[in-house]
Structures are given as C-alpha cells and as structure tokens.
BALOBA-1460 file (C-alpha; in Angstrom, 3 decimals):
// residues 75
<rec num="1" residu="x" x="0.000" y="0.000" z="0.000"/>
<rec num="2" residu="x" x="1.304" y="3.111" z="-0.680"/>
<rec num="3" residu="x" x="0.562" y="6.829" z="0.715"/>
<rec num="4" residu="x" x="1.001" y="9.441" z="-1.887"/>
<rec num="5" residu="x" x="0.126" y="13.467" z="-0.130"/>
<rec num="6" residu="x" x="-1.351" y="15.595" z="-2.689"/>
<rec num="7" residu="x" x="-0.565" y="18.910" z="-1.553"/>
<rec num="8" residu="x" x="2.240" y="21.139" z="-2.796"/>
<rec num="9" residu="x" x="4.457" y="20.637" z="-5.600"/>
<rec num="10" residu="x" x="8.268" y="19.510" z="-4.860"/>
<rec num="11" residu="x" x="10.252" y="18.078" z="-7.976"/>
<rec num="12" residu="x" x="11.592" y="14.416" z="-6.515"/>
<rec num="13" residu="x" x="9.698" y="11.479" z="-4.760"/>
<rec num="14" residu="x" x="11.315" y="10.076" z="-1.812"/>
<rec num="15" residu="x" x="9.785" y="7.220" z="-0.213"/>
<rec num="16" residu="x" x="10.066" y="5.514" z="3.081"/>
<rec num="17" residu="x" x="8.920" y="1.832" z="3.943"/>
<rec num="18" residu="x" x="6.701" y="0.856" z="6.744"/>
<rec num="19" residu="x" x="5.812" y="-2.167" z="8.282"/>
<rec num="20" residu="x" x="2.316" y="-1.886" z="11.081"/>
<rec num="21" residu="x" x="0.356" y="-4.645" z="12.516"/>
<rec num="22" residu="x" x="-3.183" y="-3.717" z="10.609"/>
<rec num="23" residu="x" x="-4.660" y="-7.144" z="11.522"/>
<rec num="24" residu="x" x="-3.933" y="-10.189" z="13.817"/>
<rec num="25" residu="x" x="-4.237" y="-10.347" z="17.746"/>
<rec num="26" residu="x" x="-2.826" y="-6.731" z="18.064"/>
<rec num="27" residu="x" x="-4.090" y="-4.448" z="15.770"/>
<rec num="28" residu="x" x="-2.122" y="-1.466" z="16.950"/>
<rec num="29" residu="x" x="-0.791" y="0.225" z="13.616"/>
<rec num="30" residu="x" x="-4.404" y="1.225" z="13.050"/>
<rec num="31" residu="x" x="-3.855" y="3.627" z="15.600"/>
<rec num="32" residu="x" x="-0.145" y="4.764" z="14.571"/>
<rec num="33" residu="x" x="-1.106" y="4.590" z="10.516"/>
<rec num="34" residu="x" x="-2.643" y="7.839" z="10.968"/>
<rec num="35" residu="x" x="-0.155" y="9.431" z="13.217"/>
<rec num="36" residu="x" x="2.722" y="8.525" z="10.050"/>
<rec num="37" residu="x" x="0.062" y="9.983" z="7.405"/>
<rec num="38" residu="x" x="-0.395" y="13.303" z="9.749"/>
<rec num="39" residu="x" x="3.400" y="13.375" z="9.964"/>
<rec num="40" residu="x" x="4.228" y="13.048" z="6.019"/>
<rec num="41" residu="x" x="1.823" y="15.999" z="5.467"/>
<rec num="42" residu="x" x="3.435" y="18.115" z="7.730"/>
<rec num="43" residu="x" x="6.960" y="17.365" z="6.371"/>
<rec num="44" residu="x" x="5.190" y="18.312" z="2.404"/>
<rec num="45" residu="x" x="3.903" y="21.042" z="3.544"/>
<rec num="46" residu="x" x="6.935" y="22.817" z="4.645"/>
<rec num="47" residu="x" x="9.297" y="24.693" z="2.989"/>
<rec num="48" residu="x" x="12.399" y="24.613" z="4.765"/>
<rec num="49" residu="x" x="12.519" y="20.929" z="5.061"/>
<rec num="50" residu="x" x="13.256" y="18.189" z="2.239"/>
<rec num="51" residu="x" x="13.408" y="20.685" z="-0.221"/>
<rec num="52" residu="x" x="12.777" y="19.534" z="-4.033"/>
<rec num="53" residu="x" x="11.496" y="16.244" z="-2.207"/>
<rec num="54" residu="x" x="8.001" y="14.814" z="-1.861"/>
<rec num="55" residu="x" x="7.846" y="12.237" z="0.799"/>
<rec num="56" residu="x" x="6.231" y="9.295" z="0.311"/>
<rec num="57" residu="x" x="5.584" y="6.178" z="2.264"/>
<rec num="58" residu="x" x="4.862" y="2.377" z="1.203"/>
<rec num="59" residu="x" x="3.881" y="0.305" z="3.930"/>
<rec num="60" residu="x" x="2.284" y="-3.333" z="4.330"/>
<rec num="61" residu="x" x="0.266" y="-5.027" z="7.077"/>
<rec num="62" residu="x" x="2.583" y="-7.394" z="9.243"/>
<rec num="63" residu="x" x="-0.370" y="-9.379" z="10.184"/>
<rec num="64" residu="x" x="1.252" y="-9.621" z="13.793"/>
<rec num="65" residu="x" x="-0.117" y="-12.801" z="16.097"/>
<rec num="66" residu="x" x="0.851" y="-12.628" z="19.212"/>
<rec num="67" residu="x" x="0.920" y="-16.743" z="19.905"/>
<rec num="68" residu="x" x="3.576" y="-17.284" z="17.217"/>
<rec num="69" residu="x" x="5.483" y="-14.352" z="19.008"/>
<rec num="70" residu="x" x="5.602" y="-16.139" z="22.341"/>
<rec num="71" residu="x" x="5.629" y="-19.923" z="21.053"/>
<rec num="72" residu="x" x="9.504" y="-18.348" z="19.102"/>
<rec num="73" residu="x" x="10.796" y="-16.211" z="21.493"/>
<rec num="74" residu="x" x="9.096" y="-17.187" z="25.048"/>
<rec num="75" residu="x" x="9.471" y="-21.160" z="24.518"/>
C-alpha cells in the first residue's frame, strides 16, 4: 500500500517503507497509521525541510499474532 500526499508541488519522490500490525491479535498500527500519514503531510507542507522532495511512504500489514510471538521467542 502506498501513501502518496497531494498537496504542494516539490520536484523528486522520496519514499520511506513501513511495516504496522493492521490485523492479527494486536491491531495497533491502526492507531499509529494515521499518526505517520499526519506526519508526512506536515513534512510536504513545509518549505524549509526536504526541499525539491516529496515524501512518500509504502507500507504493508505485518499481520502480527501474538501466539507465534511467544511460542519463538518465550518457549
């Protein structure tokens, strides 16, 4: 999935990669996705930072399940 801001105009892409649990036992990047998509506006929007840049982000779901966690790493 990919998150493309539409405002402003800069000449260069430059994307970042993120990886959020969206589904599974703990669904907690539904709660930070926004936070990162707030965030990458800001940074568009100004002029003094990443100039001639347009940030972008591509991220995908890490489908996180909290029993696999524990069964590697607790057992």
């Amino acid at each position: 999935m990919t998150i493309r801001p539409t405002s402003g105009f800069k000449g260069r892409n430059l994307t970042i990669g993120g990886i959020f649990p969206m589904s599974g036992s703990w669904a907690g990047g539904q709660g930070c996705l926004p936070a990162v998509q707030m965030a990458l506006e800001d940074v568009n929007k100004r002029s003094d930072l990443l100039t001639d840049y347009m940030l972008h982000m591509d991220y995908n779901d890490s489908q996180v399940c909290a029993r696999w966690f524990i069964y590697k790493n607790c057992i």
